[in-house]
N, C-alpha and C positions, 0 to 999 in steps of 0.2 A: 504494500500500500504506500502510495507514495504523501511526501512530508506535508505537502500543501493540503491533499486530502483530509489527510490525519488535524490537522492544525485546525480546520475549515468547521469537522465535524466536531472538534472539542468546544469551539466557539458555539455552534449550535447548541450544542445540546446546551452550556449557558443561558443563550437567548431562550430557550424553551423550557428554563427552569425559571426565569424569573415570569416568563408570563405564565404561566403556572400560581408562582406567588401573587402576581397582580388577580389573578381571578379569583384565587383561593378570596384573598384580602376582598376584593370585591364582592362577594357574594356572602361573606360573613362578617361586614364592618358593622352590622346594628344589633347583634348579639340576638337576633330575634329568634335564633334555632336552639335557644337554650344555651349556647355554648358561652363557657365562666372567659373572665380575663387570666386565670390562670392558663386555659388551653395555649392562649399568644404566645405567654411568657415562656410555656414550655417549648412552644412551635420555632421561637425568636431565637431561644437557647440551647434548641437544636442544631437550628441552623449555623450561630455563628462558631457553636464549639465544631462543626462540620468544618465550615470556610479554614477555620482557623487551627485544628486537630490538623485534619486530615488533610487540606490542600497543600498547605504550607511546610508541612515534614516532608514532602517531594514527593506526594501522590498525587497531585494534581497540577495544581498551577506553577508552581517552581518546574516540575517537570519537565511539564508542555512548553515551557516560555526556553525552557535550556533543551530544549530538541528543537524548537520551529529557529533559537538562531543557531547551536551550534551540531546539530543533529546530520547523518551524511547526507547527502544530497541525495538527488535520487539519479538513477542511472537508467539507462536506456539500450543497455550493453547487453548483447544476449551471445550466451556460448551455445553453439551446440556442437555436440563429438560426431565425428567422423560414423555411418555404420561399419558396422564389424567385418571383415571380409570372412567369409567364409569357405 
């Protein structure tokens, strides 16, 4: 899979996590489905112990950012072996 692929869909899937949060948010900003202010807090402090656990130890975003500049390039080189004489 080549770098720029890889790069492209690590951004999406981003962008289709935060509108995810924006709808979640949206559709439950008036507590009208019963749901407490603690759900938030827990919702909130998931998320950032996530961003900030998990991305930032190099599963994520340090990762991605040290493959898209120093990662190999991609190549367009193809071997292929001789057939066998028989």
């Amino acid at each position: 899979m080549s770098k720029q692929l890889t790069t492209r869909w690590y951004i999406s899937a981003w962008i289709v996590s935060a509108i995810a949060w924006l709808a979640l948010l949206a559709t439950t900003h008036n507590h009208q489905d019963g749901t407490s202010p603690a759900f938030y807090l827990v919702l909130g402090a998931g998320a950032i112990l996530m961003l900030l656990f998990l991305q930032l130890i190099g599963l994520g975003i340090v990762g991605m950012v040290a493959y898209a500049l120093a990662g190999p390039e991609d190549s367009t080189t193809v071997v292929t072996r001789p057939p066998m004489a028989t």
